[in-house]
N, CA and C atoms of all chains as a GROMACS GRO file, in nm:
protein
  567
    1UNK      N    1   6.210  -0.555  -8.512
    1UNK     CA    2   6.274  -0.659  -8.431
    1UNK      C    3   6.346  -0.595  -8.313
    2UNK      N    4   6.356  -0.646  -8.233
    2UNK     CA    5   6.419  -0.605  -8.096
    2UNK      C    6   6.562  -0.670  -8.087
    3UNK      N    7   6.668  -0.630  -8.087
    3UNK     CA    8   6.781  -0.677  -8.117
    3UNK      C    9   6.862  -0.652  -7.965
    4UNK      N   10   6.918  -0.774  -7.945
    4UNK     CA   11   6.974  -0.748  -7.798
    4UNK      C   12   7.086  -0.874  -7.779
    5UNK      N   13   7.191  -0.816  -7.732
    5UNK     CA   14   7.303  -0.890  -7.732
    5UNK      C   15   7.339  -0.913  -7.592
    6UNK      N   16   7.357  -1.035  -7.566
    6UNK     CA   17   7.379  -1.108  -7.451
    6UNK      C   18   7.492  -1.241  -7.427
    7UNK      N   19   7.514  -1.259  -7.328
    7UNK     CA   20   7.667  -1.370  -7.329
    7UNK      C   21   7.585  -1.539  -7.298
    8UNK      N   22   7.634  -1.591  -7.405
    8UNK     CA   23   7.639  -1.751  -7.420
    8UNK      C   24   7.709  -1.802  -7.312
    9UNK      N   25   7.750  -1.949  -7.314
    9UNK     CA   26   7.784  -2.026  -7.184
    9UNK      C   27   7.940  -2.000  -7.160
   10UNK      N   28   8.002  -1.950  -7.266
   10UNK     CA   29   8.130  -1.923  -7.251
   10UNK      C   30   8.182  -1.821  -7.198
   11UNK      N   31   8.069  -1.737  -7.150
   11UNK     CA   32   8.101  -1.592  -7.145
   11UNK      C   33   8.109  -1.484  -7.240
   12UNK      N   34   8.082  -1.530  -7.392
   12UNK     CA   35   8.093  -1.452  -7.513
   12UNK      C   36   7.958  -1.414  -7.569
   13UNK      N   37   7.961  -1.261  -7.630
   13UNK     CA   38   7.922  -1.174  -7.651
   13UNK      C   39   7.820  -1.294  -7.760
   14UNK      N   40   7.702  -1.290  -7.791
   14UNK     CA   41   7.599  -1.344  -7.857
   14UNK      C   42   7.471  -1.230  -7.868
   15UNK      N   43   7.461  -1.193  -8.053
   15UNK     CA   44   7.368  -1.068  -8.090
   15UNK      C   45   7.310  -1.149  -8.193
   16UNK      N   46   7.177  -1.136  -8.170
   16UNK     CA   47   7.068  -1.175  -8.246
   16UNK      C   48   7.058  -1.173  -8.371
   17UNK      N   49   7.061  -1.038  -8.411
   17UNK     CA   50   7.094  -1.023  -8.567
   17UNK      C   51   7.249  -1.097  -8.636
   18UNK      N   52   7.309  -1.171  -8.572
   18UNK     CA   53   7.411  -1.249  -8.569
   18UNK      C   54   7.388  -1.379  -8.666
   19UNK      N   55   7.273  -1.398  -8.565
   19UNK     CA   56   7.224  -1.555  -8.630
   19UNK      C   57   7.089  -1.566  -8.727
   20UNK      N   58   7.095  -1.423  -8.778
   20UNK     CA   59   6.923  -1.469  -8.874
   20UNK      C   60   6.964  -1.469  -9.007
   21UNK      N   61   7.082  -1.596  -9.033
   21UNK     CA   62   7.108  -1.595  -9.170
   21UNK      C   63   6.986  -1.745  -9.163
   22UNK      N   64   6.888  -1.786  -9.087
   22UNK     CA   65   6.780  -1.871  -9.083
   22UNK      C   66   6.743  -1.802  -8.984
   23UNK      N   67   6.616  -1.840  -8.960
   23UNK     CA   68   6.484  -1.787  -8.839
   23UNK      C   69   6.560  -1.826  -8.695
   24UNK      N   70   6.550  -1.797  -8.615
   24UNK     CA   71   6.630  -1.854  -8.508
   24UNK      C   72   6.467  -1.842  -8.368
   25UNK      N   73   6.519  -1.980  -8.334
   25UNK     CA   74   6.428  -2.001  -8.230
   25UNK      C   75   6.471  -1.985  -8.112
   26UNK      N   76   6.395  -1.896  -8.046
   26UNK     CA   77   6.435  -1.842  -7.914
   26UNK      C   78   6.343  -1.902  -7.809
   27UNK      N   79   6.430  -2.052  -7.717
   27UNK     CA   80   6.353  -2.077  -7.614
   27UNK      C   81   6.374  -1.976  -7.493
   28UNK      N   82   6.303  -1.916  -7.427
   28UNK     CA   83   6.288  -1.844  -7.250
   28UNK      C   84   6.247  -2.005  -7.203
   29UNK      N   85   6.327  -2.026  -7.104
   29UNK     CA   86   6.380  -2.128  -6.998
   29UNK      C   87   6.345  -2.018  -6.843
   30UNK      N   88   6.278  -2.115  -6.774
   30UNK     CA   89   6.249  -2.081  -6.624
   30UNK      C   90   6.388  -2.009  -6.563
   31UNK      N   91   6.471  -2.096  -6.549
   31UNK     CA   92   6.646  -2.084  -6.502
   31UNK      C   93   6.627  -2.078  -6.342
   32UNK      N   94   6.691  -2.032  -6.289
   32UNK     CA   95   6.724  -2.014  -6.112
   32UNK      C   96   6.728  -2.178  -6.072
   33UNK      N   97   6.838  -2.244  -6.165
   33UNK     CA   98   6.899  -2.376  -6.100
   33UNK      C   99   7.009  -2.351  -6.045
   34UNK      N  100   6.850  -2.307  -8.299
   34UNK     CA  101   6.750  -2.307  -8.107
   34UNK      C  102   6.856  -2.222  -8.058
   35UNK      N  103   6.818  -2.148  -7.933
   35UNK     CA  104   6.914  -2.050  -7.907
   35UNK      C  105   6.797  -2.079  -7.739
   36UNK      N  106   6.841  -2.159  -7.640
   36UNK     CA  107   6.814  -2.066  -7.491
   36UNK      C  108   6.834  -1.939  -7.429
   37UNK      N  109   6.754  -1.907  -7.349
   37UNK     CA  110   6.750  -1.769  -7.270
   37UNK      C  111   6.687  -1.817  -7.128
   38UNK      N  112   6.792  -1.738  -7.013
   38UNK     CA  113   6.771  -1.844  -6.890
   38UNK      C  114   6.860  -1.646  -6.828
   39UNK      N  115   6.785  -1.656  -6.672
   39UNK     CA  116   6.816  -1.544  -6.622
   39UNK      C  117   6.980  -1.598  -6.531
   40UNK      N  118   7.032  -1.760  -6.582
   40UNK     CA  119   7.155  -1.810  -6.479
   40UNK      C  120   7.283  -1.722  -6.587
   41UNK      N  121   7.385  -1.744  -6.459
   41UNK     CA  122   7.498  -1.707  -6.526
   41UNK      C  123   7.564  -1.821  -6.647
   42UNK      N  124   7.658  -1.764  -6.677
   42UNK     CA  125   7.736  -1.884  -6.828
   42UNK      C  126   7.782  -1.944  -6.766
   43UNK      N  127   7.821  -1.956  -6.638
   43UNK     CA  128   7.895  -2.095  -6.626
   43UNK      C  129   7.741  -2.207  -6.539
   44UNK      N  130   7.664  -2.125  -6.525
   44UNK     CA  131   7.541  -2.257  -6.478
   44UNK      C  132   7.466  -2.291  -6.612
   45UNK      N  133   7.504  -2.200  -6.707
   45UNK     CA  134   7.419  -2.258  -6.821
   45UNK      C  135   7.539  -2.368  -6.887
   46UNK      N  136   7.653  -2.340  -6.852
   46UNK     CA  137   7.732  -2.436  -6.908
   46UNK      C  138   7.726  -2.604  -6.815
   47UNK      N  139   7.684  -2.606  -6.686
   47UNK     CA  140   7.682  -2.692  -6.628
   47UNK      C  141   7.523  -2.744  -6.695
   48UNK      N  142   7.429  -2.638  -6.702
   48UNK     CA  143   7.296  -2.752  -6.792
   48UNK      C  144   7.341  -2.792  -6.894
   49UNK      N  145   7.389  -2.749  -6.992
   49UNK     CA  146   7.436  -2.817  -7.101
   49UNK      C  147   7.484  -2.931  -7.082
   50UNK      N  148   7.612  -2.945  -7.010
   50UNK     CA  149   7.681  -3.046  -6.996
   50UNK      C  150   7.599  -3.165  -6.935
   51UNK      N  151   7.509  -3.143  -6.856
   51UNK     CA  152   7.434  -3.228  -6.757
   51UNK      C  153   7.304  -3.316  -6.827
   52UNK      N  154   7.262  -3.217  -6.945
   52UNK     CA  155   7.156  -3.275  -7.025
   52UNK      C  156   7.169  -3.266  -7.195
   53UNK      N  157   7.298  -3.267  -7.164
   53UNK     CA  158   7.323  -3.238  -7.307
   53UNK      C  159   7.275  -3.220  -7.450
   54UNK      N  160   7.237  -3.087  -7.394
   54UNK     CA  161   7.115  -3.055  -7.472
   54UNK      C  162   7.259  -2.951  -7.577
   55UNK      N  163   7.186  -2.999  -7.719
   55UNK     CA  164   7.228  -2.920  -7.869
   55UNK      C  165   7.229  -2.786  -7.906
   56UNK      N  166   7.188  -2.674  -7.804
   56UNK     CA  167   7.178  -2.586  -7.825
   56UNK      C  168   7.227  -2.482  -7.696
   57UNK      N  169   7.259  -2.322  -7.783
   57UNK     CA  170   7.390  -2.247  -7.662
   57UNK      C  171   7.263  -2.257  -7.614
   58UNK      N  172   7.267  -2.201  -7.463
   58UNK     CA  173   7.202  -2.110  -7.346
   58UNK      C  174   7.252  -1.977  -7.344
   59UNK      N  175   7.183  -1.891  -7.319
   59UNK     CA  176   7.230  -1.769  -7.310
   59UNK      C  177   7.150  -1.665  -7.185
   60UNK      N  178   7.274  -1.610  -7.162
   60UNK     CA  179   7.198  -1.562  -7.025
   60UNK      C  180   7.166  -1.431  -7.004
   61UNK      N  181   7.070  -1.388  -6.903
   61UNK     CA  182   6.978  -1.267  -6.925
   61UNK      C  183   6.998  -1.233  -6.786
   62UNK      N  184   7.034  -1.160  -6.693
   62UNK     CA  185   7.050  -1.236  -6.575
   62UNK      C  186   6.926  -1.102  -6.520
   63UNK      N  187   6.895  -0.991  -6.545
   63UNK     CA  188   6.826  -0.894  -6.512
   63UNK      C  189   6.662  -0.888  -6.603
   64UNK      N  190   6.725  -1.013  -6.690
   64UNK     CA  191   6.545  -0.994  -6.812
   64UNK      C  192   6.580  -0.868  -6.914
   65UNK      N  193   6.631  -0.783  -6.893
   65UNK     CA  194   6.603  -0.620  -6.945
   65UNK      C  195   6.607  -0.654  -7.123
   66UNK      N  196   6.729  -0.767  -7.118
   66UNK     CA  197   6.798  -0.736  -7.267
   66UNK      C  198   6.719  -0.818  -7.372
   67UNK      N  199   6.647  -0.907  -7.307
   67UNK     CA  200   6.585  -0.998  -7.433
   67UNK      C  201   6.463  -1.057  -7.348
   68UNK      N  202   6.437  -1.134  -7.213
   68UNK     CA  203   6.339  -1.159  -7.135
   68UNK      C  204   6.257  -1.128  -7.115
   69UNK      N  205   6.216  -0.980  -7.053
   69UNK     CA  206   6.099  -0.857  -7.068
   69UNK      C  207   6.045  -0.811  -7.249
   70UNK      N  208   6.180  -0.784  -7.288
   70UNK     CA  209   6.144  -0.715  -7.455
   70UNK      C  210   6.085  -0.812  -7.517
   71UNK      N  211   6.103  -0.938  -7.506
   71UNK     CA  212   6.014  -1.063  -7.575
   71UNK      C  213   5.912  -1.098  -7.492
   72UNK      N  214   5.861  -1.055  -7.381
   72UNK     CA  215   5.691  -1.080  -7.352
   72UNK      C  216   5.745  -1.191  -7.232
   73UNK      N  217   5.842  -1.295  -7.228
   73UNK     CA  218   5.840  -1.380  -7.136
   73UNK      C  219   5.883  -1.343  -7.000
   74UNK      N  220   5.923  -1.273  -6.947
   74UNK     CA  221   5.912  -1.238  -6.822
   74UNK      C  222   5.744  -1.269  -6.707
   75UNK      N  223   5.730  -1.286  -6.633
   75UNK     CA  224   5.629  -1.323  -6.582
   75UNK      C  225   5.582  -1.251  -6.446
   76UNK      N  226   5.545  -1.151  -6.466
   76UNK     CA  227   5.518  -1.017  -6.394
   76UNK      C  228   5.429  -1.089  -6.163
   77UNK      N  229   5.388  -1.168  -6.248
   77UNK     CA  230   5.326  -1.240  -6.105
   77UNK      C  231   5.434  -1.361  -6.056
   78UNK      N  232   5.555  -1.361  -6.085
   78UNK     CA  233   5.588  -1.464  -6.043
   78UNK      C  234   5.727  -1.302  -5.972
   79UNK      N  235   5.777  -1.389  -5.834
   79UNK     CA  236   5.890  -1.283  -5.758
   79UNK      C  237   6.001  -1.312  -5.786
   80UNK      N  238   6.066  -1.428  -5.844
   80UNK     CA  239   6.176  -1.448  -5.835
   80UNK      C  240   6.279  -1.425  -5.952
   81UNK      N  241   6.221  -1.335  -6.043
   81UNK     CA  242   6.247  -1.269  -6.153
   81UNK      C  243   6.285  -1.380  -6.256
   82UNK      N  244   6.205  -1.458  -6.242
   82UNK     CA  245   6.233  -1.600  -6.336
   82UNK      C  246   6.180  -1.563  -6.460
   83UNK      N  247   6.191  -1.636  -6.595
   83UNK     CA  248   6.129  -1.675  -6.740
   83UNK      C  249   6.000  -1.749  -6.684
   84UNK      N  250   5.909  -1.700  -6.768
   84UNK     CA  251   5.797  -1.807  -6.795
   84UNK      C  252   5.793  -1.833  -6.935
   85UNK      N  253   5.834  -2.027  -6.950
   85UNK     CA  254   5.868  -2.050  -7.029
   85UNK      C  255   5.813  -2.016  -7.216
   86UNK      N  256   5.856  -1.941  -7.308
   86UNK     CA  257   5.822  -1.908  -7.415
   86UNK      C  258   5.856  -1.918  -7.496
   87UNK      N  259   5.834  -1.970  -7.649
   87UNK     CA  260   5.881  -2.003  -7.736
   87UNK      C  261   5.851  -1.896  -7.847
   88UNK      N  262   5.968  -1.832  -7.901
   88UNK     CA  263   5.941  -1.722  -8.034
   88UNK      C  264   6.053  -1.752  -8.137
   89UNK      N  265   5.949  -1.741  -8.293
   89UNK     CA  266   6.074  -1.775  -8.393
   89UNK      C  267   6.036  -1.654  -8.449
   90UNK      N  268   6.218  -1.627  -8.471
   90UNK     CA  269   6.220  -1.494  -8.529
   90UNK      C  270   6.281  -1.482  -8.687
   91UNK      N  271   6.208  -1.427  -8.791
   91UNK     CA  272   6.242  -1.477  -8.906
   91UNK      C  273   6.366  -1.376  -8.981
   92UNK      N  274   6.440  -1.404  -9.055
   92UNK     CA  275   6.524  -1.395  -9.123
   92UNK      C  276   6.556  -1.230  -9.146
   93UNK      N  277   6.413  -1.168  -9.169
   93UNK     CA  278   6.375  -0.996  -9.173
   93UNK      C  279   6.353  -0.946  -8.986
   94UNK      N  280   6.379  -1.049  -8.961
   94UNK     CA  281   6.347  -0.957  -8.777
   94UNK      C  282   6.211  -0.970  -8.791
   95UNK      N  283   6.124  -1.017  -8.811
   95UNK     CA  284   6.010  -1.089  -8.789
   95UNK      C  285   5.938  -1.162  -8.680
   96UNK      N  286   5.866  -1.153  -8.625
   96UNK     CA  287   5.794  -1.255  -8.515
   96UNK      C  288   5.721  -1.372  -8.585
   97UNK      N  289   5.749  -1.463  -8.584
   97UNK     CA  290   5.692  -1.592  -8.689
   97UNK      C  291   5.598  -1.688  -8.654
   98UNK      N  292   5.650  -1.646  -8.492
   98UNK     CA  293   5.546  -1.766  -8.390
   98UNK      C  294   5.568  -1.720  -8.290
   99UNK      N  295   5.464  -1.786  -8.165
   99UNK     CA  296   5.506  -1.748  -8.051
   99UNK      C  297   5.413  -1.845  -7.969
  100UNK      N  298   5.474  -1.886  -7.870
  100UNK     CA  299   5.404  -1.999  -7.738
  100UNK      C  300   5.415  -1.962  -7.644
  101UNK      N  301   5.370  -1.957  -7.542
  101UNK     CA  302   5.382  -1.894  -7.384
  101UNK      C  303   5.301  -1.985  -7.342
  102UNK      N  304   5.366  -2.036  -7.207
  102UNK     CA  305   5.327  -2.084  -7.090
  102UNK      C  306   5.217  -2.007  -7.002
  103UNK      N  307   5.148  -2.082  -6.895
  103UNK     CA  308   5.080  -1.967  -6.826
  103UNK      C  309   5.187  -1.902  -6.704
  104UNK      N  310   5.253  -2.048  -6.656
  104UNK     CA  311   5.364  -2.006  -6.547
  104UNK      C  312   5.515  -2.047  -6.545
  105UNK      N  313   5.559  -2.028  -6.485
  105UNK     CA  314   5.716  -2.098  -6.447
  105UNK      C  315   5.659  -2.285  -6.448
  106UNK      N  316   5.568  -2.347  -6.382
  106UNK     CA  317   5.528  -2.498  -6.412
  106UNK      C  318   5.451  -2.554  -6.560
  107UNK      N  319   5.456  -2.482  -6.584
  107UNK     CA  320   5.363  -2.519  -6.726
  107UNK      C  321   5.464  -2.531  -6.818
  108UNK      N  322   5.489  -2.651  -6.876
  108UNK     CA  323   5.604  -2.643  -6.988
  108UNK      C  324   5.492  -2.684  -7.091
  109UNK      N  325   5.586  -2.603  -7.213
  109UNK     CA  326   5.489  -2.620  -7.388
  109UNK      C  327   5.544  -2.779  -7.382
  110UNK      N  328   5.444  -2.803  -7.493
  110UNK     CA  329   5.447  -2.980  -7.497
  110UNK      C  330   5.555  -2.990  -7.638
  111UNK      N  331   5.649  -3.088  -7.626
  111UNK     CA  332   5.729  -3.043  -7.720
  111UNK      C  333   5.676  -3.096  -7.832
  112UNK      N  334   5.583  -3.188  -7.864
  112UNK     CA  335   5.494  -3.262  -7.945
  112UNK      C  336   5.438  -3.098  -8.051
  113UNK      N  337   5.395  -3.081  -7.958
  113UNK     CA  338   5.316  -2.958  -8.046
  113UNK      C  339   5.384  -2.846  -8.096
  114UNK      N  340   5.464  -2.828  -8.012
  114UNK     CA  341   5.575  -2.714  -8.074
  114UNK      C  342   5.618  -2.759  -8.209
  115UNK      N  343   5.693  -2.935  -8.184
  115UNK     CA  344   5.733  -2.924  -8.335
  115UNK      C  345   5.647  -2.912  -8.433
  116UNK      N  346   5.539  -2.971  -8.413
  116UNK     CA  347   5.454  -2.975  -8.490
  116UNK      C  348   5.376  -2.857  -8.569
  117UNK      N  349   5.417  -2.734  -8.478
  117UNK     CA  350   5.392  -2.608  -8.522
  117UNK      C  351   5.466  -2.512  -8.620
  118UNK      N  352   5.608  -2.556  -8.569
  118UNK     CA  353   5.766  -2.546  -8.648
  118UNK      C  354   5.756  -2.621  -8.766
  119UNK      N  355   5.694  -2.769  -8.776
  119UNK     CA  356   5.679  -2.812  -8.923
  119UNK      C  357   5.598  -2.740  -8.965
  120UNK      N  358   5.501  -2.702  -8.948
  120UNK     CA  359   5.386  -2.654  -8.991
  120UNK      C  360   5.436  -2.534  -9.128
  121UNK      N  361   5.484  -2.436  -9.004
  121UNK     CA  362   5.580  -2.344  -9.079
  121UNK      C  363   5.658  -2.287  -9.205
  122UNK      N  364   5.688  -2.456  -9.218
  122UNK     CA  365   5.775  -2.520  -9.366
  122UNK      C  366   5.883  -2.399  -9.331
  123UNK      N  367   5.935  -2.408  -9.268
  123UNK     CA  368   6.074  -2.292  -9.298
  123UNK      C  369   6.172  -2.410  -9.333
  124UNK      N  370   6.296  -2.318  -9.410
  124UNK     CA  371   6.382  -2.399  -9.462
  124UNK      C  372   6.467  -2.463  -9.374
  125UNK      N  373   6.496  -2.599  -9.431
  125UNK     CA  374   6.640  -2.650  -9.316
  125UNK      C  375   6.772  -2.596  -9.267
  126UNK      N  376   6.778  -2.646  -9.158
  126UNK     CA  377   6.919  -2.578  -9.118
  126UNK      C  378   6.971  -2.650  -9.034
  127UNK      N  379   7.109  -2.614  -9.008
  127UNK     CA  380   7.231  -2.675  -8.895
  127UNK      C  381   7.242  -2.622  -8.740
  128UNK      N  382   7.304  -2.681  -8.725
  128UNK     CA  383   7.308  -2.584  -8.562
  128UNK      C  384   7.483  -2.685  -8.514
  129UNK      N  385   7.595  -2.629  -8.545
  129UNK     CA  386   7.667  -2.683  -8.409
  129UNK      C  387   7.641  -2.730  -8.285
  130UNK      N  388   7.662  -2.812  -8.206
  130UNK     CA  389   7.615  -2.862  -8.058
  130UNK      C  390   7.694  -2.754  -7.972
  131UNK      N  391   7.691  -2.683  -7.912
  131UNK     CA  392   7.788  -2.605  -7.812
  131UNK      C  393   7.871  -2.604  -7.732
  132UNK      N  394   7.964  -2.577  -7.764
  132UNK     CA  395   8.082  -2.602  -7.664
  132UNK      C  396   8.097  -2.503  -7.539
  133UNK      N  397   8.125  -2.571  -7.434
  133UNK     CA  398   8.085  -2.539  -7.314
  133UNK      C  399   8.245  -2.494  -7.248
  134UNK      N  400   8.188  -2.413  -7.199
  134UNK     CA  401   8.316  -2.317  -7.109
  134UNK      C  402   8.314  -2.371  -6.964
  135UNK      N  403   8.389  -2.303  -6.878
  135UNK     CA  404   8.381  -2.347  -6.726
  135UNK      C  405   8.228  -2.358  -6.679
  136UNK      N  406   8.222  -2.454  -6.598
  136UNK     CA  407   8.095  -2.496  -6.574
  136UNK      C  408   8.067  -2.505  -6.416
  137UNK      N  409   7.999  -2.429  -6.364
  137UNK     CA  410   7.958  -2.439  -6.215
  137UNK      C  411   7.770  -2.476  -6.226
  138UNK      N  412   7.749  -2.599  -6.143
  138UNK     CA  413   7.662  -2.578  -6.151
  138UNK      C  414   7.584  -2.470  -6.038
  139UNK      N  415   7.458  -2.396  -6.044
  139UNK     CA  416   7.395  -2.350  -5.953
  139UNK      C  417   7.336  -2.379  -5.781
  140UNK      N  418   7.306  -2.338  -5.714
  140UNK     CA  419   7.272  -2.386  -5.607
  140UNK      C  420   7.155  -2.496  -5.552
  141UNK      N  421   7.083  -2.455  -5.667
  141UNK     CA  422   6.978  -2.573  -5.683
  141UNK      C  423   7.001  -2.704  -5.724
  142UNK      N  424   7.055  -2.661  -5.781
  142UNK     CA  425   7.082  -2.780  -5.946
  142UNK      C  426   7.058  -2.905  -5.873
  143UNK      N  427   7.004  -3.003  -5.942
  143UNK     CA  428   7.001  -3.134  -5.928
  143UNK      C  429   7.114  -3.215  -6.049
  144UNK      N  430   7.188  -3.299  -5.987
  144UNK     CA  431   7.275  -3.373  -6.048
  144UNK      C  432   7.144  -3.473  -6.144
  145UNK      N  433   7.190  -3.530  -6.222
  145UNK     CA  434   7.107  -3.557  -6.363
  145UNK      C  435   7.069  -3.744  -6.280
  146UNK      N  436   7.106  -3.801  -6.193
  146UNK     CA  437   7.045  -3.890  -6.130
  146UNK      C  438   6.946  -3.846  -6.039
  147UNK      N  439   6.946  -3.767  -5.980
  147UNK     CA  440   6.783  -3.694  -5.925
  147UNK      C  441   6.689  -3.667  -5.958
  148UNK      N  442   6.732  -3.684  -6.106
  148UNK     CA  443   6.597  -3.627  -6.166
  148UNK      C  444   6.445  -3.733  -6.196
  149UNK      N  445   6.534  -3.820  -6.234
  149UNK     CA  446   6.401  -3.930  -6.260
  149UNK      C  447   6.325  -3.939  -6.116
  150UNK      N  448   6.391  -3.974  -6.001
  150UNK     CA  449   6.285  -3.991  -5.852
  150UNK      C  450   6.226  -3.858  -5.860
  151UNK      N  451   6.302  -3.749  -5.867
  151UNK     CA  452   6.262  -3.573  -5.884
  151UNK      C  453   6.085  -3.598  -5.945
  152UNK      N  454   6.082  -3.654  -6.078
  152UNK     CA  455   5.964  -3.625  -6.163
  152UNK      C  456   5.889  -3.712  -6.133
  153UNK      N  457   5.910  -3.834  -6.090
  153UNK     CA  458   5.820  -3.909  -6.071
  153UNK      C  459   5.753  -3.878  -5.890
  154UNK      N  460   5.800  -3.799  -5.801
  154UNK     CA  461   5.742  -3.746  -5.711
  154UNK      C  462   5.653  -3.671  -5.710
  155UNK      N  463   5.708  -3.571  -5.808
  155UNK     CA  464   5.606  -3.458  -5.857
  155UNK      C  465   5.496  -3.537  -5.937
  156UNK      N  466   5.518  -3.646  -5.995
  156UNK     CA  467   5.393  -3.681  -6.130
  156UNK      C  468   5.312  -3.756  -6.002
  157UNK      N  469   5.343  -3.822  -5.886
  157UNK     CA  470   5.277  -3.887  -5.764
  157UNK      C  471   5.209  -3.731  -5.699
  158UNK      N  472   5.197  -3.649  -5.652
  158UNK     CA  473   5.112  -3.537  -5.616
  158UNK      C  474   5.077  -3.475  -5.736
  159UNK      N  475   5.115  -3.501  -5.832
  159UNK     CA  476   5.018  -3.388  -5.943
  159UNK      C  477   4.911  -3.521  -5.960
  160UNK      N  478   4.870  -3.604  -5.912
  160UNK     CA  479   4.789  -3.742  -5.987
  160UNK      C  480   4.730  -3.727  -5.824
  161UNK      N  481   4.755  -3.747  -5.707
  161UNK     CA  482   4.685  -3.706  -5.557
  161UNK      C  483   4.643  -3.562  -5.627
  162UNK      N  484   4.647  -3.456  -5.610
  162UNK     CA  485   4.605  -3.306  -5.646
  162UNK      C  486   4.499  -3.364  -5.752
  163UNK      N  487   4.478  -3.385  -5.834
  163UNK     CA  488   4.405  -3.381  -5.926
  163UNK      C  489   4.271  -3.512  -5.920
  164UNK      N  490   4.320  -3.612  -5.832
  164UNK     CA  491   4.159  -3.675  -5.798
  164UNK      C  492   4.129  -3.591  -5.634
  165UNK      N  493   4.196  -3.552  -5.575
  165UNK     CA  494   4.144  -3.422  -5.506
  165UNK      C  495   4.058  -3.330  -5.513
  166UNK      N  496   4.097  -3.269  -5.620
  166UNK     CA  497   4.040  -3.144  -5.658
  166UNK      C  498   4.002  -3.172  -5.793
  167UNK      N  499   3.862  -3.208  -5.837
  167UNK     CA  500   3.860  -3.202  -5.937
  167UNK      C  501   3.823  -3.104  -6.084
  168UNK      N  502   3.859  -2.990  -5.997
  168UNK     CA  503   3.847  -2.877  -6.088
  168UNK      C  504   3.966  -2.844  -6.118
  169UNK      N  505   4.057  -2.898  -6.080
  169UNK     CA  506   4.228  -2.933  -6.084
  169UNK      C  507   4.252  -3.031  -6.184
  170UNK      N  508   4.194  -3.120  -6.240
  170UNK     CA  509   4.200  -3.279  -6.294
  170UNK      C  510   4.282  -3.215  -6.433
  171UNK      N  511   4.236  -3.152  -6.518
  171UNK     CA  512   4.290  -3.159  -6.655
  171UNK      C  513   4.404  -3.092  -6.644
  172UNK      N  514   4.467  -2.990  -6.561
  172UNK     CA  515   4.563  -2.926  -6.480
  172UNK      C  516   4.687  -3.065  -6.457
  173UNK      N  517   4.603  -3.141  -6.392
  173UNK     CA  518   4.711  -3.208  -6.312
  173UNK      C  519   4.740  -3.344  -6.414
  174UNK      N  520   4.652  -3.383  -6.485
  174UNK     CA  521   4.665  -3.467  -6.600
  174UNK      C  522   4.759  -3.399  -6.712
  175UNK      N  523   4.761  -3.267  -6.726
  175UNK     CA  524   4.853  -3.230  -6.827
  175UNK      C  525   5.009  -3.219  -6.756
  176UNK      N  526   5.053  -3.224  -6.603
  176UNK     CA  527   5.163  -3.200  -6.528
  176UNK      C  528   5.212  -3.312  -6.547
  177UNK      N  529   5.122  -3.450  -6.536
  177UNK     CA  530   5.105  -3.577  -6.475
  177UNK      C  531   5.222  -3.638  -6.633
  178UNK      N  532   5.152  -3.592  -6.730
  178UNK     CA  533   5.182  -3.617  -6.898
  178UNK      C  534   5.367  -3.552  -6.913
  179UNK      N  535   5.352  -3.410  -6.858
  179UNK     CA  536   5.463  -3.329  -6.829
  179UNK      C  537   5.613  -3.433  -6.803
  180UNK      N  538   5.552  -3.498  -6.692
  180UNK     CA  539   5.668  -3.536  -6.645
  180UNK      C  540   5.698  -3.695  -6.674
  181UNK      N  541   5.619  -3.763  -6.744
  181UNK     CA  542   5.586  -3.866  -6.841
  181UNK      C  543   5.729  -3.849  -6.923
  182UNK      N  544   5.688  -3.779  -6.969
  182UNK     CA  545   5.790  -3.714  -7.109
  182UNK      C  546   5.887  -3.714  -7.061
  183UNK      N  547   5.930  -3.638  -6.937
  183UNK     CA  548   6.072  -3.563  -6.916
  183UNK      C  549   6.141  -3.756  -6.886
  184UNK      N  550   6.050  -3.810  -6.808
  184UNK     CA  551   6.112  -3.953  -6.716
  184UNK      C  552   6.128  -4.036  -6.873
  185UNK      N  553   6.043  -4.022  -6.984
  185UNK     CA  554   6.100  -4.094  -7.160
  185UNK      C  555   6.230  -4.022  -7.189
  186UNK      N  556   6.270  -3.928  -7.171
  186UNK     CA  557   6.315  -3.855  -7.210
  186UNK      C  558   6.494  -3.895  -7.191
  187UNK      N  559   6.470  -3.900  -7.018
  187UNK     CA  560   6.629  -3.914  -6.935
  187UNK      C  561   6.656  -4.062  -6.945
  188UNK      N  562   6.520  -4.161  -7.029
  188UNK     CA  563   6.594  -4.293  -7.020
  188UNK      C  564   6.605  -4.344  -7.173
  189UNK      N  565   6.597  -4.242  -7.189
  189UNK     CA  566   6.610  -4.287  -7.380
  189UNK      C  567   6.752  -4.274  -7.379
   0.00000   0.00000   0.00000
């Protein structure tokens, strides 16, 4: 698994292996709104 | 559900708020950390955008599924996604709705009343384009469907 930690809308720290106490679905969104 | 979007947290906090959608956004703003390493980056497109992709990652760090778009316009049909996610049978789960921090929206952004004339413009030239060109037709019939959805979507 590729594990990579990045900031949510709040500005806070969000790591992948964080959330796989279930499968976690990762949408990629276009973005540049 | 967990988004990945190359905007900063406070424009992902203004989508949230704007479409209030149930799930964080999270931002990538260079691709390096999760965008590129998961395949969705989109090497022909310049503006270092996502092309939109869907990956479930299982419980062991697993790849479980995976959907990709061809471009930045091609959105997965959400019909089929779920339908792929049931498929799956993975077990149920929760998700908090996200609470949103300072919120700017982006320079683009369309305020959430633009959007319906927005899609239905685009679904008026993807429907011209496609009795145009008719090697375009199933192209522009699936855009045409695209934005069908999004215009059910903002009036539900």
């Amino acid at each position: 698994m590729h594990d990579f930690t990045i900031t949510d809308q709040n500005a806070e720290d969000w790591t992948l292996s964080d959330h796989l106490d279930a499968p976690a679905v990762l949408v990629f969104l276009r973005g540049d709104w | 559900m967990f988004g990945v979007v190359i905007d900063s947290p406070e424009q992902n906090a203004a989508m949230i708020d704007k479409l209030e959608l149930p799930f964080p956004i999270l931002s990538d703003p260079d691709r390096s950390a999760a965008i590129e390493p998961y395949g969705a980056a989109d090497p022909k497109d310049q503006r270092n955008i996502a092309k939109p992709t869907v990956v479930v990652v299982g419980t062991d760090g697993s790849e479980l599924f995976r959907m990709e778009s061809r471009d930045f316009a091609d959105r997965l049909p959400e019909e089929e996604l779920v339908e792929a996610l049931q498929a799956m049978d993975l077990p149920p789960t929760s998700q908090e709705p996200p609470v949103t921090g300072p919120a700017e929206p982006g320079p683009k952004a369309m305020p959430r009343e633009a959007l319906v004339p927005y899609y239905r413009g685009a679904r008026f030239a993807a429907v011209a384009l496609g009795n145009r060109h008719p090697q375009a037709k199933e192209d522009a019939d699936r855009y045409v469907a695209q934005m069908d959805r999004y215009v059910g979507a903002l009036k539900a």
